[in-house]
N, C-alpha and C positions, 0 to 999 in steps of 0.2 A: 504494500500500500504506500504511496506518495501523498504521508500525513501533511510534511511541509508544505508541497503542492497546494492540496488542498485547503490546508490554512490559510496559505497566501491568497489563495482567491476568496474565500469568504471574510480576510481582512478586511480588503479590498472592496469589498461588496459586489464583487461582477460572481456573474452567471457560468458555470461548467460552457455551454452554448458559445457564452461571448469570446472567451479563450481562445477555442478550437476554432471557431473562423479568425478572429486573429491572430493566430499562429499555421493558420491553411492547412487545419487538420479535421479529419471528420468529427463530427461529436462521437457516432461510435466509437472506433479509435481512441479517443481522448477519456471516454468512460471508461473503456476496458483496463487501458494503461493507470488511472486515478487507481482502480480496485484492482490495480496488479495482475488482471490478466491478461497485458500484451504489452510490450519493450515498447520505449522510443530508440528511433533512432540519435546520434548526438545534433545532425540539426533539427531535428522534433523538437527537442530540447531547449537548443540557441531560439528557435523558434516563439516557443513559448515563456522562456524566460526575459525574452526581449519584452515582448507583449504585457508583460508583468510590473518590468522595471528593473528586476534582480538581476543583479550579477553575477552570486553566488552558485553557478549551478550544480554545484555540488551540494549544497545544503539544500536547495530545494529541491532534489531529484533522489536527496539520501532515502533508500528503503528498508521499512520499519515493516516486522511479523506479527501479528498480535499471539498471544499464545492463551490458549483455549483456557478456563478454567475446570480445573480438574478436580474439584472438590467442591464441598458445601461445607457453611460452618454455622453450627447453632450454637458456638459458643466460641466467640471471639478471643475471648481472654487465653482459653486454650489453643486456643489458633496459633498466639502469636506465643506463648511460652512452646510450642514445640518448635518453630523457627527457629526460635534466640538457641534452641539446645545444641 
């Protein structure tokens, strides 16, 4: 997922839509790549970091996993003393 990406654009207050034709990329495209499933290319990228402002494009193309949670807890306190162990 390209959290920073999509940070930046709702900073900003523009639309997924407005990006992608400012950067001369589908919306499809540009959706799939937001939710990680499909690459840009590196001028995809120049593309839409231009359109943005950012320089950075490394910070705003860094990709972040979320990782599932795998447990439930009804008792928090015990949650966090088995961590600290």
């Amino acid at each position: 997922m390209l959290v920073n990406l999509s940070w930046k654009i709702r900073t900003l207050g523009r639309k997924n839509y407005e990006i992608a034709a400012a950067a001369n990329l589908s919306e499809s495209k540009f959706s799939r790549a937001l939710a990680g499933r499909a690459e840009l290319s590196g001028t995809e990228q120049e593309r839409i970091a231009a359109a943005l402002g950012v320089e950075d494009r490394i910070w705003l193309f860094k990709k972040f996993s979320t990782v599932p949670r795998s447990y439930t807890c009804d008792e928090p306190v015990a949650a966090l003393e088995s961590v600290a162990r």
